[in-house]
LOVO-49103 format. One record per residue (C-alpha): residue in three letters; x, y negated, z. Coordinates in steps of 0.001 Angstrom, whole numbers, plus 500000, padded with zeros to 6 digits. Each point is the difference from the previous one (the first is absolute). Example, Ala and Ser with C-alpha at 12.3 -4.5 7.8 and 13.67 -1.06 7.14 Angstrom:
# residues 2
ala512300504500507800 ser501370496560499340 
***
This chain:
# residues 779
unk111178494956862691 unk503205501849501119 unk498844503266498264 unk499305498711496866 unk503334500462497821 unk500234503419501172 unk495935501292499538 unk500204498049496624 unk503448501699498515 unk498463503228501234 unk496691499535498250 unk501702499124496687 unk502334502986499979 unk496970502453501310 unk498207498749496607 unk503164499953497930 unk500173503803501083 unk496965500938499452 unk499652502874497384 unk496786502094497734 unk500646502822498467 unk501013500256496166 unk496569501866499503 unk497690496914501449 unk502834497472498239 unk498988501631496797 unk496440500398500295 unk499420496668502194 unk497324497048498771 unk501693496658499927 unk497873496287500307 unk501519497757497188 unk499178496335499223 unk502588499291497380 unk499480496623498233 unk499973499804496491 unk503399498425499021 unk503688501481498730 unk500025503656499712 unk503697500093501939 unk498404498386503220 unk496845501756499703 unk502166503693499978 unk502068498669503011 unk496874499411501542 unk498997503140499416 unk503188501692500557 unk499431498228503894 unk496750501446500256 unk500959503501499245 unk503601500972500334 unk500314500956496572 unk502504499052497622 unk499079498875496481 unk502506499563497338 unk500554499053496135 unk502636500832498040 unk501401496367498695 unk498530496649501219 unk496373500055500949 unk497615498415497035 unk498688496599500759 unk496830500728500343 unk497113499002502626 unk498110503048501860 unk496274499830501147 unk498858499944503663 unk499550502659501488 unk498057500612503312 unk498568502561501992 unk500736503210501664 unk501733502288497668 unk502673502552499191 unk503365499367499137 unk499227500864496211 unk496936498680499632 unk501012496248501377 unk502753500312497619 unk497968501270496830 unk498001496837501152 unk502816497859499725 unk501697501009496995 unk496247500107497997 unk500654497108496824 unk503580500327500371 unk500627502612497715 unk502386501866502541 unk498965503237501841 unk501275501504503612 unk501710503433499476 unk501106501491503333 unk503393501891500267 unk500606500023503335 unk498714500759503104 unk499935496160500656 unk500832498502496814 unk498140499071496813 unk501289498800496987 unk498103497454497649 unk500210500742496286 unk498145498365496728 unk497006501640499011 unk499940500823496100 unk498593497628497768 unk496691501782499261 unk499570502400502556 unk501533501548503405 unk502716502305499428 unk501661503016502459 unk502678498371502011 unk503420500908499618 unk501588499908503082 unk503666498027500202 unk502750500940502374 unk499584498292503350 unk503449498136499237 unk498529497825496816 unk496870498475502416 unk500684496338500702 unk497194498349502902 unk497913497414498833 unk502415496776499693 unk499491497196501753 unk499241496970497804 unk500656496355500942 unk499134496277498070 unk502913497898502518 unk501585499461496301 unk497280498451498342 unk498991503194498034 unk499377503811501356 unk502816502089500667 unk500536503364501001 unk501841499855503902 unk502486502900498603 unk501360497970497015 unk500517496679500890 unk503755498470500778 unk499302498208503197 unk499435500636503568 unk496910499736500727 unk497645501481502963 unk496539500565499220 unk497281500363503298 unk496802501823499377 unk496863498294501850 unk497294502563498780 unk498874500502503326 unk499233496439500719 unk496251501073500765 unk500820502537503059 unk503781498709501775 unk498681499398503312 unk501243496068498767 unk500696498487497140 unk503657498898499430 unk502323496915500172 unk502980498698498008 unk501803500736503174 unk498967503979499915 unk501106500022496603 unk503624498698501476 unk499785503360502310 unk499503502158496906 unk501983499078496958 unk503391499461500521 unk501835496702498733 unk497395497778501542 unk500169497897503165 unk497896497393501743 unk499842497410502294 unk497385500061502850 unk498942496562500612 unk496559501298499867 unk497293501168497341 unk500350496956497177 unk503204498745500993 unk502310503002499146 unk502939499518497393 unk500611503282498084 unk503727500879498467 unk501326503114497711 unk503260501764500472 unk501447497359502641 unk499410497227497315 unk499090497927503297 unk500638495882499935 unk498585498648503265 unk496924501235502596 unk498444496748500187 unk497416498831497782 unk501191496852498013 unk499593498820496725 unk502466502135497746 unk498592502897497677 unk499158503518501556 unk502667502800498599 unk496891502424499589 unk496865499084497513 unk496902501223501387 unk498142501323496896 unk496045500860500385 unk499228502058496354 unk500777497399497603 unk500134496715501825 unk502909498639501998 unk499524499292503310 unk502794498102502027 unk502408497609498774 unk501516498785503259 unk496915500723502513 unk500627502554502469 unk498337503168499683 unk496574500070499835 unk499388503165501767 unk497594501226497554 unk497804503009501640 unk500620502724498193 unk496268501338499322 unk498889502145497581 unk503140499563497520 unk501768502646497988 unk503599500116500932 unk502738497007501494 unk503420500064497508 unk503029498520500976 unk502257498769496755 unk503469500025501923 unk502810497880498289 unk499840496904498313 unk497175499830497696 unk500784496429498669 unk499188501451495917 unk496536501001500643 unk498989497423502957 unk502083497053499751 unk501295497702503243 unk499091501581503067 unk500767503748499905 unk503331500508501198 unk499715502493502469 unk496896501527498217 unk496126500502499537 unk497642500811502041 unk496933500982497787 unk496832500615501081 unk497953502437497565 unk495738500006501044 unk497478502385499089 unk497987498615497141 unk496148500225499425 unk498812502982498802 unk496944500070497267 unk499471503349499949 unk498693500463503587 unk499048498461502715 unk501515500595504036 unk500952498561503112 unk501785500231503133 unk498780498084503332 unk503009500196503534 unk500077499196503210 unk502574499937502449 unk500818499094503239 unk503616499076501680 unk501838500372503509 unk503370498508500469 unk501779500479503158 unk500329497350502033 unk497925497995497992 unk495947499247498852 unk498063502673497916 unk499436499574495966 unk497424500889497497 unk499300500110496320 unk497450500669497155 unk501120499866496686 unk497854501696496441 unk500092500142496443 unk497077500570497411 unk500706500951496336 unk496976499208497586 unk499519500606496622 unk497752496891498040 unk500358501562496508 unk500775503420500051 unk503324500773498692 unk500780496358499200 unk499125497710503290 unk500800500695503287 unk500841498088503295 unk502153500707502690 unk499503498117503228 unk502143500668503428 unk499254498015503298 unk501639500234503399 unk500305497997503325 unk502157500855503233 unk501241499070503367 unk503277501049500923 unk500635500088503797 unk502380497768501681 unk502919501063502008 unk501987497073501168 unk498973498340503087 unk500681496237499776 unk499879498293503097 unk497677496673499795 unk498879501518496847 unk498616503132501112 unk500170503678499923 unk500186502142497119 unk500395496557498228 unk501415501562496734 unk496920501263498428 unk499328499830496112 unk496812499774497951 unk500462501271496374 unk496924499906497186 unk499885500225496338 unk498021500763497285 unk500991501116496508 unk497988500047496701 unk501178502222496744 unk497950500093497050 unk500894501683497000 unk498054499855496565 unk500603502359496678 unk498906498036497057 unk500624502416498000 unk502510503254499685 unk502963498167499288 unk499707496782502312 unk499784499855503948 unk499740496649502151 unk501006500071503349 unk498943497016502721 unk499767499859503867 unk500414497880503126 unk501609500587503232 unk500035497911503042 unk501264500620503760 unk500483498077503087 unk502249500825502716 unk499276497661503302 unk503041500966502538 unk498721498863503521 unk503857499116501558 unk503386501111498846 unk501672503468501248 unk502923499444501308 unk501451500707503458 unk503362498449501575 unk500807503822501700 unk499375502785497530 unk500719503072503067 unk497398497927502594 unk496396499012499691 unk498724499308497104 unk499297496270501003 unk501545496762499654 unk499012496248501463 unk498489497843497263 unk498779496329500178 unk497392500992496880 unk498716502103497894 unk502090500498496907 unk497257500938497669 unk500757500983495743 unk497518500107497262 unk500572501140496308 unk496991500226497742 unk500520501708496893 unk498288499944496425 unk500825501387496826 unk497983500099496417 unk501280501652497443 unk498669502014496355 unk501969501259497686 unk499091501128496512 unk501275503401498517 unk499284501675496518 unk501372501196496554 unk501187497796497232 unk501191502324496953 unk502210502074501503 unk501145498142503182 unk498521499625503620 unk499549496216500737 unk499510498607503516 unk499073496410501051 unk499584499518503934 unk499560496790501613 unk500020499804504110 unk499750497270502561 unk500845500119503561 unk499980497703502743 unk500706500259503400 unk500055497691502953 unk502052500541503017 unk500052497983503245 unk501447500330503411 unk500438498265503405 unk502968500280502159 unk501066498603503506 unk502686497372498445 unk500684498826503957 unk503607500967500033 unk500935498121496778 unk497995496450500810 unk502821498496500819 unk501587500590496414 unk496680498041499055 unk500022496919502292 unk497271501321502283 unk500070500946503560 unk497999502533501793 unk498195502987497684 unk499122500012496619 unk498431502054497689 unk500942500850496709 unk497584500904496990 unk500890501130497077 unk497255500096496588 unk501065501605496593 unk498283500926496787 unk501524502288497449 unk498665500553496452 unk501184502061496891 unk498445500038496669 unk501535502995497848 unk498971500265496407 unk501704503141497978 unk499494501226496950 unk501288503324498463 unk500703502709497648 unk500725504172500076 unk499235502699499199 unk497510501364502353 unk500375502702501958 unk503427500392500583 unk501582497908498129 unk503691499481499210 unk500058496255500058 unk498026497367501101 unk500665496105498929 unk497679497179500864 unk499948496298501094 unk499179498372503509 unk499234497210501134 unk500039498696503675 unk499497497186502230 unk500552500117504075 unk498677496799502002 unk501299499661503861 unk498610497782502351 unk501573499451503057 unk499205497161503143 unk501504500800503779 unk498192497627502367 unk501953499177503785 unk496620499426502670 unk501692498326503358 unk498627499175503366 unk498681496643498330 unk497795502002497519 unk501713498704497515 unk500138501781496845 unk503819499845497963 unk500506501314496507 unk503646501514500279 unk500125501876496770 unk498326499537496852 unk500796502365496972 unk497829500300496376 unk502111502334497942 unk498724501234496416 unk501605502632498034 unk499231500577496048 unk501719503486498247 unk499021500201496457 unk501839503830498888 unk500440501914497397 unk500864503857501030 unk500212503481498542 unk501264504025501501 unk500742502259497574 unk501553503501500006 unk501790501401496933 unk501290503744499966 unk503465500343498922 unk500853504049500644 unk497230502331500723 unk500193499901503284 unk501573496458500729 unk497793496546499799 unk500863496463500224 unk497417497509501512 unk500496496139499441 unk497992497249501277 unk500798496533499839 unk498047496592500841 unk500535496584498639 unk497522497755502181 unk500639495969500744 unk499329499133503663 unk499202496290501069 unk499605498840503764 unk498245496850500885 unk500969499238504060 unk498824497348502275 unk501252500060503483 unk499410497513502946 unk501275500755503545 unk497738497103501334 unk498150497345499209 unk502748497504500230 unk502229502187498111 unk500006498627495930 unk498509503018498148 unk503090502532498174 unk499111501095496328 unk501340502520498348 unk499390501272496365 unk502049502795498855 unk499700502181496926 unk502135503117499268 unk500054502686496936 unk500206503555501193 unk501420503714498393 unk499348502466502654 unk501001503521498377 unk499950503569500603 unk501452503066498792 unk499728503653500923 unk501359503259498612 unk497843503287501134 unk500559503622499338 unk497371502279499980 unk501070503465502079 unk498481503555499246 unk496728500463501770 unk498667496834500768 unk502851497853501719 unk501441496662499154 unk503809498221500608 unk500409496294498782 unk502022496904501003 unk498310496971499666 unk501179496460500309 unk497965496745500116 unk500189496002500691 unk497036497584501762 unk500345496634501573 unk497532497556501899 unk499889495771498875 unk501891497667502193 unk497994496854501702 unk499694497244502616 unk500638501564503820 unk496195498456501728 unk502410499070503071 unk503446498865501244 unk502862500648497453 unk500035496125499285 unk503561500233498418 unk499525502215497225 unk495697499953500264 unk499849503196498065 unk501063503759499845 unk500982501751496652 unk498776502872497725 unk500984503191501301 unk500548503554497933 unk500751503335500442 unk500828503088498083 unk499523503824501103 unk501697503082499038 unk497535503159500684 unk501321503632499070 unk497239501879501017 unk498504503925499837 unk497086501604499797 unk498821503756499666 unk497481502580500653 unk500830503752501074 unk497437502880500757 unk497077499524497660 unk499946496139500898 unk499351501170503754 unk503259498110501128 unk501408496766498798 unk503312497909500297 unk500439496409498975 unk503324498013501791 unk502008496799498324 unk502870498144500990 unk500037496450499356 unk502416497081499887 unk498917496075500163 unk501981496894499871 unk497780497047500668 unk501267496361499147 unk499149496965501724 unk497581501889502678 unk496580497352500467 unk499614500047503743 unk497460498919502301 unk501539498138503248 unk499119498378503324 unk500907496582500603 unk500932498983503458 unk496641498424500226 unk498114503231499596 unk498892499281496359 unk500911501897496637 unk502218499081497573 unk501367502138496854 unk503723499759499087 unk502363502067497821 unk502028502297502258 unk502409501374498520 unk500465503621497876 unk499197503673500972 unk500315503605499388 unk498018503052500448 unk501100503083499807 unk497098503034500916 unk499053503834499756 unk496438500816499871 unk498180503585499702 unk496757501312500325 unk498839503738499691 unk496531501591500053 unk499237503822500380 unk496893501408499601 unk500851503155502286 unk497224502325498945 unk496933500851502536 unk498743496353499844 unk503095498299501386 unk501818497278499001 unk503545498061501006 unk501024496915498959 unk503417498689501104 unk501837496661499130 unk502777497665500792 unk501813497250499191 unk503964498699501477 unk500895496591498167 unk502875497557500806 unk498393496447499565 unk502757497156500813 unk500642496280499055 unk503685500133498322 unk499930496471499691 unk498913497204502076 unk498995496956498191 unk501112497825502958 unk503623501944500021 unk498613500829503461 unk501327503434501996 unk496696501983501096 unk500893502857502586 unk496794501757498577 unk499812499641496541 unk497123502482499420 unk497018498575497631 unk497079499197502086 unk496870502740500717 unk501309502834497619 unk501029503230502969 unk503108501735498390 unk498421503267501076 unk496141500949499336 unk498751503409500379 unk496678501518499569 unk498927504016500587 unk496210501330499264 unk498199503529500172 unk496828500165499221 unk497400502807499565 unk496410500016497961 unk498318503602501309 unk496387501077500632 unk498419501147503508 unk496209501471499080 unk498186497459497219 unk502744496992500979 unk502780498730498034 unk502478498374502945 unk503177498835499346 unk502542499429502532 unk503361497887500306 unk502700498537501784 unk502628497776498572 unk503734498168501960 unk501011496979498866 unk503881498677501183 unk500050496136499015 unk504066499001500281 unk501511497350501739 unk499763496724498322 unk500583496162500594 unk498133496853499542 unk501714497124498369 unk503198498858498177 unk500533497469503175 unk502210501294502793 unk498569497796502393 unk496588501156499099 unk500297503685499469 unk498536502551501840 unk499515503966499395 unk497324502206498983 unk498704503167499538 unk501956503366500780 unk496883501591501317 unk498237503089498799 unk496335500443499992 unk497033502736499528 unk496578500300498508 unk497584503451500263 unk496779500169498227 unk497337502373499215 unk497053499599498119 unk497055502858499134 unk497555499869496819 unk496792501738499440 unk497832499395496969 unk499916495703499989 unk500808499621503664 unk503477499788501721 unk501336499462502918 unk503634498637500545 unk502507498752503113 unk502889498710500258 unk502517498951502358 unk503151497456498863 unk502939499779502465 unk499396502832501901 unk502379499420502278 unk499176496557500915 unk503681498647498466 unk500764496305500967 unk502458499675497337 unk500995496251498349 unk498304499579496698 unk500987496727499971 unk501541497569502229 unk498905496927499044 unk496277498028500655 unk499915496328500413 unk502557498118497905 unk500303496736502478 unk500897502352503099 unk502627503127498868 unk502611498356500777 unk499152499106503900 unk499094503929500756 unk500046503453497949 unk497110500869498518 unk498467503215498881 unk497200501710497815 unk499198503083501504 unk498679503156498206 unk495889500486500418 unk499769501866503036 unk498838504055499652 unk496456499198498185 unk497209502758499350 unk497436499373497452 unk496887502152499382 unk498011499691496281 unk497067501495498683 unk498850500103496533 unk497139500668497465 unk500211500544495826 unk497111499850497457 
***
């Protein structure tokens, strides 16, 4: 496919060129399908759909728009939209409308504002535990639209979010296996048993604990936010580096639609893919019962050839299903229930021990992973007096297992010959929280939580004898009972003060066994918590924000599952972030600025290590310090295009061994000091089709993998490309896509099986240059 790069950066640009003339922009039909839902995503939507700008002067009411759908004008989808809102279109541009209340009792002429006083609709986000308009709250936070989850020509990845919002890097292990990290808030690649620095938050429920990421599809949801910072007051253990929350689409009772895909998959060098995925929205009870139901199942094609495994051995199978209901007793009271469950079956690992050669490697076996995922959760939501009062209650569980080729490590084991090593886990998390606010954008919120994370962890050593050989053994349970509250106060017109705080008791109950022989370790540790947060923000003229925020979170101590027989434990870790951050809009909302500058000391860094035996042990490793610039701007450039640049530099470095020990690299692991990202898009018309073109860069800096000298090996420092176009005409569209056009072998991570690094290097490299092809169909 030597042409393809080339044919496929031409084709992008050709449709990012493309131009109609004002006369056909202004009189031109448009196909919507907007959803019923928040009125600031629906006018975004519709914003993409037309080109047009729509703006409000002050921050958008909270209010929820109908669905609209069709082929219609400009106006007339947005007279549609606005109907029960009490607001009204009034345009005063060429391109621009302006939303205004209607009068109480009847429609009113317009008066037309200056240009200057229109604000765009704001974008509003829940990561806090309450709404929140983007433009007013003191943190740094990046908020990812997914509105056109029903015609991407794929749907998207936690690892495509780490290519779009800026702060976030992953490890590639493989879909399942991944470890995410915030701002360079990075402990260890390897997947032990101490707490993740990023909560994965679906809605209301929490999701991980110390599981790896579940690689949640991201199907028919509303937006991804990432909370950057500690958010220790509102979440509790577990969030140092950030959240990663997950927002989905909920049922809709006033109408009923669906969406059916399917796509197919070509990666270079390596087996073809396909996919069908669909969602149906039915109303039971009009207006009061509806339910929302998505399904999905693919094949992802395999790249790596593995010899005495087989070709294209890497190949992944990925299904799920996911249930929302939602029910309206009455005006003032909404419940809220669903289910979701995925499996991810991982045919062989995909690593190579030569990142420039052949994408090959000799293997003895097949190193297959599975993670199967389920979550049920409901929360409760309604008025009582004149507070909002939640109550949400969520389980998860999720079971992970994984072979490996333990040959080059049987001799740390007694055995002789090859051996096989299989590792089973089981993760669960029961969250129970229950709060009070406001409602819609409320100043504080203050609540109490309860949680309790179970681990279960047994690695079993398989010789030449057949013999099976328990080698680790870990049961680790972890109770937080919390009491926490945010609050802002105003103390000068323009000048706020937000405080949170969180008192919450943590108790860990460990068992660890290395073997059989081995007497069992026990552990019981309890520990009373005050994570805290402060922030001072100042309000600029015309919509812009400055603040300085500073906040604390930690993670629990407990019993290492392996090795460290001196001490047999590691200790509580915390860290504390200082954020100074901007944010402003210029040009009628049709360019925006947001960049921070942050500062984090982290005490007593939880680290996941290798053993010389190829197994995983956690240990304290000493002290860090971050230090990191991060921007992002978006212009919408008039004419239907659209840039979006970001970038982040950060300084990430252990100050202080815990060992006393020199490191000539003493870089944090996996966090790239440089990351850059550049994106132009364009949404035009050719005839009776809506297409919309675009080509993004990413630069992904250079980076290392572990604390360990002897171990350590470097990554990243590679820059890849995507193109895609996609075309729309009344429910159908069409969309392609190409990812790494340029068929980039960068490192994404050099490490694959823990009981070999340290013979040869290893090497993850990128997916080679991949096309995928999607059609879909809306009712």
């Amino acid at each position: 496919m030597p042409s393809m790069p080339g044919t496929a950066i031409l084709c992008a640009l050709a449709g990012l060129a493309a131009a109609e003339a004002p006369a056909e922009a202004r009189e031109a039909s448009y196909y919507f399908d907007l959803p019923a839902g928040p009125l600031a995503a629906s006018i975004a939507r519709f914003s993409q759909i037309t080109g047009l700008s729509v703006g409000y002067p002050g921050d958008l009411p909270m209010v929820t728009a109908r669905r609209v759908t069709g082929t219609l004008s400009a106006e007339s989808a947005l007279r549609k939209l606005l109907d029960g809102t009490r607001l009204r279109a009034v345009r005063v541009g060429a391109r621009l409308y302006r939303l205004e209340r209607k009068a109480k009792h009847e429609d009113v002429a317009p008066v037309v504002a200056p240009l200057a006083a229109i604000a765009g609709a704001d974008i509003i986000v829940t990561g806090q535990k309450r709404q929140q308009a983007l433009s007013a709250i003191p943190l740094s936070v990046s908020v990812l639209s997914a509105i056109d989850s029903g015609k991407a020509a794929r749907s998207l990845s936690s690892r495509d979010m780490s290519l779009d919002m800026e702060g976030l890097a992953m490890t590639n292990l493989g879909p399942g296996r991944n470890r995410q990290f915030i701002r360079g808030v990075a402990d260890s690649p390897f997947n032990g048993q101490s707490q993740s620095t990023v909560a994965v938050q679906v809605d209301e429920a929490r999701v991980t604990f110390n599981a790896p990421d579940p690689d949640l599809r991201l199907i028919d949801v509303d937006r991804v936010e990432i909370l950057k910072g500690p958010q220790g007051p509102l979440y509790g253990s577990g969030a140092l580096g950030g959240i990663y929350h997950v927002v989905t689409r909920r049922p809709d009772p006033a109408d009923s639609e669906g969406w059916v895909r399917l796509s197919g998959s070509v990666v270079e060098h390596g087996r073809p893919g396909h996919g069908a995925e669909a969602m149906l929205n039915l109303p039971l009870v009009e207006d009061r019962l509806a339910i929302r139901l998505v399904g999905y199942d693919f094949v992802d094609g395999g790249w790596i050839d593995s010899t005495g495994v087989g070709r294209d051995s890497n190949s992944t199978h990925t299904d799920g299903l996911r249930l929302a209901v939602q029910w309206h007793p009455s005006d003032r009271w909404t419940i809220d229930a669903g289910y979701w469950m995925q499996n991810i079956d991982s045919r062989d690992s995909q690593y190579v021990m030569a990142v420039e050669h052949d994408l090959r490697r000799d293997s003895r076996i097949a190193e297959p992973t599975d993670n199967d995922f389920k979550m049920a959760h409901a929360a409760i939501t309604g008025a009582l007096g004149g507070l909002e009062l939640l109550s949400a209650t969520s389980y998860v569980e999720q079971r992970f297992s994984s072979t490996l080729d333990a040959s080059a490590s049987a001799a740390f084991f007694g055995l002789t010959g090859n051996a096989q090593f299989d590792d089973a886990r089981s993760y669960s998390v029961l969250n129970h929280e229950f709060r009070l606010s406001e409602g819609k954008q409320s100043p504080w919120v203050a609540g109490i939580s309860i949680l309790r994370a179970t681990t279960r962890d047994q690695g079993i050593i398989t010789g030449d004898d057949g013999t099976p050989r328990t080698v680790e053994d870990l049961h680790r349970v972890v109770s937080e009972y919390a009491l926490f509250g945010e609050g802002t106060v105003k103390l000068a017109r323009r000048l706020d003060a937000t405080l949170g705080l969180r008192l919450f008791y943590s108790l860990a109950k460990d068992k660890a066994q290395a073997d059989r022989a081995e007497e069992a370790r026990l552990r019981n540790s309890g520990k009373l918590i005050l994570s805290p947060s402060v922030a001072l923000s100042y309000a600029l003229a015309d919509d812009g924000l400055l603040f300085l925020r500073y906040a604390r979170a930690m993670r629990p101590g407990g019993l290492a599952p392996a090795g460290m027989r001196a001490s047999g434990h590691f200790d509580a870790d915390e860290l504390g972030t200082f954020d100074l951050g901007y944010r402003k809009s210029f040009r009628d909302n049709r360019l925006s600025v947001s960049t921070s500058a942050y500062y984090t000391l982290w005490d007593e860094i939880q680290s996941d290590y290798l053993l010389r035996n190829g197994l995983v042990s956690t240990r304290n490793a000493g002290s860090g310090r971050i230090v990191g610039l991060e921007g992002t701007i978006d212009w919408q450039m008039g004419a239907g295009f659209a840039l979006s640049l970001g970038g982040t530099v950060q300084d990430a470095k252990l100050v202080r061994s815990a060992t006393g020990q020199k490191l000539s690299d003493r870089r944090l692991p996996v966090a790239p000091d440089i990351t850059g990202r550049a994106a132009l898009s364009r949404h035009y018309r050719i005839g009776n089709w809506n297409v919309q073109s675009a080509i993004q860069a990413n630069y992904i800096g250079d980076a290392r993998l572990s604390f360990d000298d002897d171990l350590d090996r470097s990554m990243g420092d590679y820059m890849v490309m995507s193109a895609s176009n996609s075309v729309e005409r009344g429910p159908w569209s069409l969309a392609v896509r190409l990812d790494n056009l340029f068929d980039v072998r960068g490192d994404s991570f050099a490490f694959g099986n823990p009981f070999s690094i340290r013979q040869a290097p290893q090497y993850t490299p990128l997916q080679p240059r991949t096309v995928t092809l999607s059609l879909a169909r809306r009712w």
